[in-house]
Each structure stands twice: as structure tokens, then as C-alpha cells.
ZAZA-525651 format. One record per residue (C-alpha): residue in three letters; x, y, z. Coordinates in steps of 0.25 Angstrom, whole numbers, plus 2048, in hexadecimal, padded with zeros to 3 digits. Example, Ala and Ser with C-alpha at 12.3 -4.5 7.8 and 13.67 -1.06 7.14 Angstrom:
2
ALA8317EE81F SER8377FC81D 
***
This chain:
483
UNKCE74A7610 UNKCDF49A613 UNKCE7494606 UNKCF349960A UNKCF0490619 UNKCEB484612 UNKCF9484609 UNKD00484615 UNKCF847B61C UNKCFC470612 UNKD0C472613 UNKD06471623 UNKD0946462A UNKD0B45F63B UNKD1C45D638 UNKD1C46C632 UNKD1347263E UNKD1B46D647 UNKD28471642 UNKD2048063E UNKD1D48064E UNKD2A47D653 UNKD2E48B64E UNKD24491655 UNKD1D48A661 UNKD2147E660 UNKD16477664 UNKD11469661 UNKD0346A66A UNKD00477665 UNKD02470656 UNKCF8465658 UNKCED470660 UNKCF1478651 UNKCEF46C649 UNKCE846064E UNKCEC456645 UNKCFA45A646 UNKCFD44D64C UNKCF3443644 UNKCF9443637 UNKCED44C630 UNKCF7457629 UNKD03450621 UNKD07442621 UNKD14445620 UNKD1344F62D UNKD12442639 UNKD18449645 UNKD26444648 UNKD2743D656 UNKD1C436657 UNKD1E426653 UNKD1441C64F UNKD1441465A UNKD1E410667 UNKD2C412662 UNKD37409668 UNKD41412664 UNKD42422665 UNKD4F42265C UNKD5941C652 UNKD6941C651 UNKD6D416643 UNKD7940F643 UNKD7B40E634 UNKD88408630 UNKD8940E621 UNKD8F405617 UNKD8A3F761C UNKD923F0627 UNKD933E1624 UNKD893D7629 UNKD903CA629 UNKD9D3D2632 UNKD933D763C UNKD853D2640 UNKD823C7637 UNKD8A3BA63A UNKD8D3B162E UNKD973A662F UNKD9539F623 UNKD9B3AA61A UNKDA83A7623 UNKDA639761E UNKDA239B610 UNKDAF3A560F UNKDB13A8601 UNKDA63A15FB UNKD9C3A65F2 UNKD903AA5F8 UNKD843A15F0 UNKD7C3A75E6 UNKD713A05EC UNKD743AB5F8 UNKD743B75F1 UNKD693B35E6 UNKD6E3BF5DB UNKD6C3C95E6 UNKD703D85E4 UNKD803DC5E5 UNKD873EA5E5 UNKD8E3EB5D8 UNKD9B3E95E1 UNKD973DB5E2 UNKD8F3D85D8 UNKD9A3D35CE UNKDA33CB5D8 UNKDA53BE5D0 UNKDA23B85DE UNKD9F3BA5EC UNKDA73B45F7 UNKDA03B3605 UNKDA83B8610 UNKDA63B761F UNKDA93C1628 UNKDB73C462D UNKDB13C663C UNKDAC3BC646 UNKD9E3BC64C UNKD993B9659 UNKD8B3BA660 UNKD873C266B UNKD7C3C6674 UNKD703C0678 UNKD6C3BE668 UNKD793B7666 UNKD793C265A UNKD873BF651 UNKD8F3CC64F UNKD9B3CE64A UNKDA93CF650 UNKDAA3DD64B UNKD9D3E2653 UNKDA23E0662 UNKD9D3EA668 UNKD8E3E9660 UNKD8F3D9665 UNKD8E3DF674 UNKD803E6671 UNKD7C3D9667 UNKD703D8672 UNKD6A3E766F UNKD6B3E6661 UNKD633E1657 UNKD6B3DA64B UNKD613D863E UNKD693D2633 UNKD5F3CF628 UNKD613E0624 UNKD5E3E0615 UNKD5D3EA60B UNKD5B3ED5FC UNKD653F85FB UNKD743F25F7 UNKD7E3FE5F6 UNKD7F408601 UNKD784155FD UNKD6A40F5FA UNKD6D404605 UNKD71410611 UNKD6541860C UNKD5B40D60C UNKD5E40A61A UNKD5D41A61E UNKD5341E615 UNKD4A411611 UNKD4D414603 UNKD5B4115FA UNKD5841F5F2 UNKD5A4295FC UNKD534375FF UNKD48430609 UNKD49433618 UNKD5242B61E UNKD4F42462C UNKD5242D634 UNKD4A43962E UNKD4043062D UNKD4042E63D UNKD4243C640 UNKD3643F637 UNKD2D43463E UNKD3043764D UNKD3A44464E UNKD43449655 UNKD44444666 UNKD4D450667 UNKD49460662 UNKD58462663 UNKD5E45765A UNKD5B45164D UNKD5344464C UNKD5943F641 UNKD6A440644 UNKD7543963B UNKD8443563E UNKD8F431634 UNKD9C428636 UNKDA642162E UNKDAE415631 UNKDBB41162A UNKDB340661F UNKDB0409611 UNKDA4413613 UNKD9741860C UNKD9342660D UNKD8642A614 UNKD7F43460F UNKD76440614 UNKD6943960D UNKD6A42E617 UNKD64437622 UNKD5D43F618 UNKD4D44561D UNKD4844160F UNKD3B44760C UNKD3944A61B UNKD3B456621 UNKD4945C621 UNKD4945C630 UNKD4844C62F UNKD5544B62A UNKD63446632 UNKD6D44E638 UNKD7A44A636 UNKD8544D643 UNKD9244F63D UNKD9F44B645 UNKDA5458646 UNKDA546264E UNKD9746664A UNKD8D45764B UNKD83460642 UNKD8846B639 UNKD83478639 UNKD7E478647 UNKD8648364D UNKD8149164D UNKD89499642 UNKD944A2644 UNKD8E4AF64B UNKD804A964F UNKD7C4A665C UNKD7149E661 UNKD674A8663 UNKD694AE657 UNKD684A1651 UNKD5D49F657 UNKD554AB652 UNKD5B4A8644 UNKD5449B643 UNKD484A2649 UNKD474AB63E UNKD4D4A1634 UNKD3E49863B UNKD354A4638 UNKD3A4A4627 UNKD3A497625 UNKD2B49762B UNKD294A2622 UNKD2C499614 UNKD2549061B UNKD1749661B UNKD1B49A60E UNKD2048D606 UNKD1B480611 UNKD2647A60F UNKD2A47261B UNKD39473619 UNKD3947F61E UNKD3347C62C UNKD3D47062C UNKD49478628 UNKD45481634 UNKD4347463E UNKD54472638 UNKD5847E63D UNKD5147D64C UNKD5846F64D UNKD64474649 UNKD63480654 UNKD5F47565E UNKD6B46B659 UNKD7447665D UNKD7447366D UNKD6E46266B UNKD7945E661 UNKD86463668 UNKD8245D675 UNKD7D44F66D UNKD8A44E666 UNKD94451671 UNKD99442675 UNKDA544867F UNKD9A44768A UNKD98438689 UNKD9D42E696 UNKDAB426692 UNKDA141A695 UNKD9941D687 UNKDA7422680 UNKDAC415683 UNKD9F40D67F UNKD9E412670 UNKDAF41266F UNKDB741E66D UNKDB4423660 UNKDA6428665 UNKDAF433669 UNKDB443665B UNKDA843D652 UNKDA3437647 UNKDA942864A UNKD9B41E64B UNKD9E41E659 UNKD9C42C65C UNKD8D42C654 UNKD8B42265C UNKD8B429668 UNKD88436662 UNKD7C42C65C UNKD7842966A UNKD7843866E UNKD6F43B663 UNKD67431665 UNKD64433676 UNKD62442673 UNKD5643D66B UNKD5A43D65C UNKD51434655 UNKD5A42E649 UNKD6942C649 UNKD7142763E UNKD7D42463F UNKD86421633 UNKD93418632 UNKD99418624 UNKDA440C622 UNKD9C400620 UNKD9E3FB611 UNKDA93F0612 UNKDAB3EC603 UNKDB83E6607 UNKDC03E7612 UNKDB63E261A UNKDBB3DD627 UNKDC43EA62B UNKDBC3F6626 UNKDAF3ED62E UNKDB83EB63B UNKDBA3FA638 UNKDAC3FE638 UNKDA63F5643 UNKDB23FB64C UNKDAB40964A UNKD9C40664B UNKD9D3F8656 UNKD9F3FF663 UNKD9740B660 UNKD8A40365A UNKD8B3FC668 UNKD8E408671 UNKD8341066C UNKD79403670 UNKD7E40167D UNKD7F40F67F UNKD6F41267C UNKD6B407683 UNKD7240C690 UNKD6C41868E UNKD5F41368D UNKD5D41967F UNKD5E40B677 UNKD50405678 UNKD4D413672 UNKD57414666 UNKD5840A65B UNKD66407657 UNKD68403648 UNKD773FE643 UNKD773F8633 UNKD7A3FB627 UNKD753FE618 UNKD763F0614 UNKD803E3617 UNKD8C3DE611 UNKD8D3D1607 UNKD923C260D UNKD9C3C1601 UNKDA73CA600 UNKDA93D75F6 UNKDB63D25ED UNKDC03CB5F0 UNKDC13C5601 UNKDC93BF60A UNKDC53BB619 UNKDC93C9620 UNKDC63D3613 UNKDBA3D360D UNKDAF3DC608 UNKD9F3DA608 UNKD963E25FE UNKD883E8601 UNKD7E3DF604 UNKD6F3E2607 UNKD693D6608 UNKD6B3D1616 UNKD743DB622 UNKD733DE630 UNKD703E963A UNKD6C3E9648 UNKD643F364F UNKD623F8660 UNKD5A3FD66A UNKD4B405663 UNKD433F7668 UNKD4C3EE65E UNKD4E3E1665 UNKD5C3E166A UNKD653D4669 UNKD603CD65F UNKD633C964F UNKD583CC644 UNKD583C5637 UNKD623BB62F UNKD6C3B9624 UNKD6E3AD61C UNKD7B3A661F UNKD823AE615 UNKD7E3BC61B UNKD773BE60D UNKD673BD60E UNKD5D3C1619 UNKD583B361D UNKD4F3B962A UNKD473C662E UNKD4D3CF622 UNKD4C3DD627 UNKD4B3E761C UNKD4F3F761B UNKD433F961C UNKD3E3F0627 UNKD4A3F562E UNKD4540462C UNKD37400630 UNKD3A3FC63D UNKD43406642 UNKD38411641 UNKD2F406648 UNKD38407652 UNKD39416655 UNKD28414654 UNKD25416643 UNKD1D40F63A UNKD2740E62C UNKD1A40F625 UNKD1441A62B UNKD2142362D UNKD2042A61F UNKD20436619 UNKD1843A60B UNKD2243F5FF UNKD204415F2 UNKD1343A5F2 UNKD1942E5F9 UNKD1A429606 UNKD2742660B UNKD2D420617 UNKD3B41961D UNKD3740A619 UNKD3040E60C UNKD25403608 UNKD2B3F9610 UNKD303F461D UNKD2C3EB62A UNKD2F3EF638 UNKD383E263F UNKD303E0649 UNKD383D564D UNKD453DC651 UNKD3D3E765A UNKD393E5669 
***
């Protein structure tokens, strides 16, 4: 009997407790009166009770604006006119110093420089230079941040999109949001933390994949929700033909006392986390039909983020949708927009794809910032990587195409304590190299969690006798962008 305790004792730790309880009582204070040390770390160190930050965060919670593909650089956030006065020259090899190409390059017998087909102009206070295509972001320039010394090892789109969602170019490691919901759970018992949005533009698209948003080694529970555009945002929600609440209600009741069963037999804590699945799932039933109804929103908010936010599944509806999410208290929210990988035809499928992304992007950041929710959510927009300042093949002035290029892009960030309205970080004349405050994946990763109140280092989690964590051995907190 004692050795039969002890065993379970081992596969014993504060997340399991807790979740064991929330069958039961449901209690955290009777939990910490049952184990003392439930709350200082003495059982497992991969059992750190979610919600509770290492120090004062600035933000509560993250929307991901991630334009997949990689939009370009040079026709959007990072001026440079002396690719328009070098038109069709050859970019010197002093500049590019034998760095990495994508095979779609590697063999052009040369590589003609090529300005951008749209005009720039500077606004706001920080007299930031945006592009022509990016009207609508220029009226919020003063409540964004705009870092464009972005750089990354990764130079084709898989590793390149995994490494920014997962720290790692390989895959199967917790992506950022597990990783979140893992560190500080859930503000809402009724919602997910973790939640994940897809749209597609009209522009040459790469495919997203469920891995991005994948729980990794964490818990099952830690992993993203995607909301469909249908007529059902989460699939298999509804309770099946011939079942009524009650009776589903006594089913997973039932369905609770089995699984606890196996677990007393086996330890295994996916069974307690399959059971925390199905009790959100029950709970998602009444929060996610009210989160996702947009018919109930002023004309005034219609008209701020444009009339597609009306048609499901367009960017501009996640958008909205992603503002929803986000003031009912879900944690992380990713929102994907597939379109971005302008090879040629650049000018027209990228006028195509700011049209989509432009006024939405800057609805949702005036719209949190009315609110009074934008000091608190941290804004992201950017992509895996950026675009070459020489063209893909052959050019002319309007049609063009740019490859991947890793070594130097731009993103911009809002709200979460990030410094609004100013510029971080510097190309070379060319829009080739980092000349000024490079920021890294890593370094980029880091200080996101800072700002929801993690240490990166400290934020890990023990597997196969290793510890692992988003930033993985590396990574500084830019200190410099954050209030």
C-alpha cells in the first residue's frame, strides 16, 4: 500500500493537483492547506503554477499579426531611394560579401537592384517613412513601433515561419503561444488561451501549418484552438444529435470519473489533460457563439475596420473577431494572412495584399486603444523574413520580383509598454545589412514574454533530459523599445 502511494506520488505534481481538483472541489486554497509547497516549486520543475509572472507585466495579452509569406521591406516600412537611382545596376559584391541565396537565385548570372514602384512619405511625430501602400497604418505611425534591423538565420519559409512561432527551424517544440498559455494561463475559464485565425489574400501563398500552433511537449491543453470561418468558429462543439445538455453533462461526468480511474492506474497526465479538453469544450459551447457573433457591433466599428470585417474569414473580420477574443480575456491570438511571397509581379499582387491587411492592422489599434485595452495588449505585425533589393529574374520599373532575404527586414509592434511612435534599428543604403541595433528572432521572442512579465530563461520546461525554452540558449530583451 505505502509503495503503491509513493509510485503515485512520483507521477504527482502542483499543475496535476490542480487539474485532479478541478473535478472535484475545485479548490486552490484547500490545495496549498493539502500541500504546502504547492506554490514554491518543491514537487516538479516542470509543474510552475500558470498565472503567476515573474515580475510586473506591462501586457496581459498578445494579438499576432503575422503576414505569412514575407511582405517586402523596401515597399513598405523601410525607405530607400538609392535603389530607385541605382535602378538596374548590380548590387556590389562588396554589399552582399558571398552571403546565403535560395536556390531561385543563387544562379542569376547577375543581380539587378531595383527601387520600389511606390513612393514614401513621412509621418507623425517620428517622421517614420511608410509607404504609399500603407495609408491607413501611416494615420497610427505615432502608436506603433517600427524596428527594421529584424534579422534571421532561416532563408525559405517553413523553417523561417517556424523559427519565429517556435524559436526553432525544425519544428515540434511549443510554439509561442503554448508556451504563454503554459507560463500564465487562461484569463478566461470559458475560452481558450491560446486561439488561432487563418486568411488568404489574393498573392502567391505559403501554407500554414497545424505545428505552428502546436503544444509541443507541454500539456495537450497548451495547445491553440483554431476558429474556422464557417458556420461552426470550432468544430465539434455542438452537442450531438439526440443529446441535450444535461445529458451531456452527466456524460462527461461519468466520462471524469473513468478517466480518473486510468489515471490512478497508469499516472499518466494526459488523461487529466484530455479531461480538462472536454470541460472547456462544454464551457466553449455558450463563450464561443456570443465571442464570435460580429452582427451586434456599432456601424461606427464596421466602418472603422472597412466592410469585409463583415465577411468571415477575410483578415478584416479576424481582426475584429481578434479584438473580441482578445477583451474576453484570451491570452494569445494569431492571426495568419497567407499571400505574401511576391517572386514577380510584385507591385500588383503587393497593392493586393496591403488593400486586405492596411486598414484593418490600423482599426484594430485605434479600436483597442479607444477601448482602453491597448496599453495592455501587445500588437505584433511582420513577417518570417524580408525580400532582396535586387530583383528575382528579369525587371522592368512596374514588374518585378524580390527573393527571400533574412538578413535585414521590418516589423512594427503596439501597445503591451512598447514605445509608440518611434523607429528602432537601421539598413544600409541598399536595404541589405543591419547597420544599427540588429534585433534577432530570438531577441525579439525574449522580449515579448518580458513584456507579459517572463523571464525567457526561466520560462522552461524539462524533456528528455534537457531544458528547453522559446528563445533557446540565446536571446536579449530590447530594452530600448519598452516604456
Amino acid at each position: 500500500m505505502e509503495k503503491d502511494f509513493l509510485e503515485h506520488g512520483l507521477n504527482f505534481n502542483r499543475r496535476r493537483f490542480l487539474s485532479k481538483l478541478s473535478l472535484g472541489l475545485g479548490s486552490v486554497a484547500l490545495g496549498s492547506l493539502l500541500i504546502p509547497d504547492l506554490f514554491t516549486g518543491g514537487l516538479d520543475e516542470n509543474s510552475l503554477p500558470a498565472g503567476i509572472p515573474d515580475f510586473a507585466p506591462k501586457a496581459k495579452r498578445v494579438i499576432y499579426l503575422f503576414q505569412n509569406g514575407a511582405p517586402s521591406q523596401l515597399e513598405s516600412f523601410d525607405y530607400k531611394p538609392k535603389l530607385r537611382e541605382m535602378m538596374g545596376q548590380e548590387l556590389p559584391a562588396s554589399i552582399r560579401s558571398g552571403q546565403r541565396l535560395t536556390g531561385m537565385t543563387a544562379n542569376q548570372a547577375s543581380f539587378p537592384l531595383v527601387g520600389s514602384y511606390f513612393d514614401f512619405k513621412q509621418y507623425g511625430d517620428s517622421r517614420a517613412w511608410i509607404s504609399d501602400l500603407f495609408p491607413y497604418t501611416a494615420k497610427v505611425v505615432d502608436d506603433i513601433c517600427i524596428i527594421k534591423s529584424m534579422h534571421t538565420e532561416a532563408i525559405n519559409h517553413d523553417p523561417a515561419l517556424t523559427f519565429f512561432q517556435t524559436g526553432a527551424q525544425q519544428g515540434n517544440r511549443p510554439s509561442m503561444g503554448a508556451w504563454l498559455s503554459y507560463g500564465l494561463g487562461s484569463e478566461n475559464k470559458n475560452l481558450p488561451a491560446f486561439t488561432v485565425l487563418l486568411s488568404r489574400g489574393k498573392g502567391n501563398g505559403q501554407g500554414v501549418y497545424s505545428k505552428l500552433w502546436t503544444n509541443g511537449f507541454l500539456d495537450s491543453t497548451h495547445q491553440g484552438v483554431q476558429f474556422s470561418s464557417g458556420e461552426d468558429p470550432v468544430l465539434y462543439l455542438k452537442d450531438p444529435a439526440g443529446l441535450n445538455r444535461f445529458e451531456r453533462r452527466k456524460m462527461l461526468d461519468q466520462l471524469a470519473e473513468l478517466n480518473e480511474i486510468s489515471y490512478q492506474e497508469f499516472g499518466d497526465p494526459e488523461i487529466s489533460a484530455k479531461v480538462q479538453q472536454y470541460e472547456m469544450a462544454y464551457r466553449m459551447q455558450t463563450a464561443v457563439p456570443e465571442t464570435t457573433d460580429l452582427s451586434k457591433e456599432p456601424d461606427d466599428i464596421i466602418k472603422l475596420y472597412g466592410p469585409d470585417c463583415l465577411v468571415p474569414g477575410t483578415f478584416a473580420a479576424n481582426c475584429l473577431l481578434a479584438r473580441k477574443l482578445s477583451e474576453d480575456g484570451v491570452r494569445f491570438v494569431q492571426l495568419y494572412h497567407q499571400g505574401w511571397d511576391q517572386h514577380g509581379n510584385l507591385p500588383s499582387e503587393m497593392a493586393g495584399q496591403a488593400k486586405d491587411v492596411d486598414q484593418a492592422s490600423a482599426a484594430l489599434i485605434t479600436d483597442l486603444k479607444q477601448r482602453g485595452l491597448l496599453d495592455e495588449t501587445l500588437v505584433i505585425w511582420g513577417g518570417e523574413f524580408g525580400r532582396t533589393n535586387y530583383s528575382q529574374g528579369a525587371m522592368t520599373k512596374d514588374n518585378y520580383g524580390r527573393d527571400h532575404h533574412p538578413r535585414c527586414f521590418s516589423i512594427w509592434m503596439a501597445g503591451g509598454g512598447v514605445k509608440p511612435g518611434i523607429v528602432y534599428g537601421e539598413s544600409d543604403e541598399f536595404g541589405y545589412n543591419v547597420i544599427s541595433n540588429p534585433v534577432h528572432v530570438h531577441d525579439f521572442q525574449a522580449t515579448v514574454l518580458h513584456q507579459l512579465g517572463l523571464n525567457h530563461e526561466k520560462l522552461t520546461f524539462k524533456h528528455l533530459g534537457r531544458r528547453y525554452r522559446l528563445t533557446d540558449v540565446s536571446g536579449t530583451v530590447i530594452k530600448d523599445i519598452l516604456i
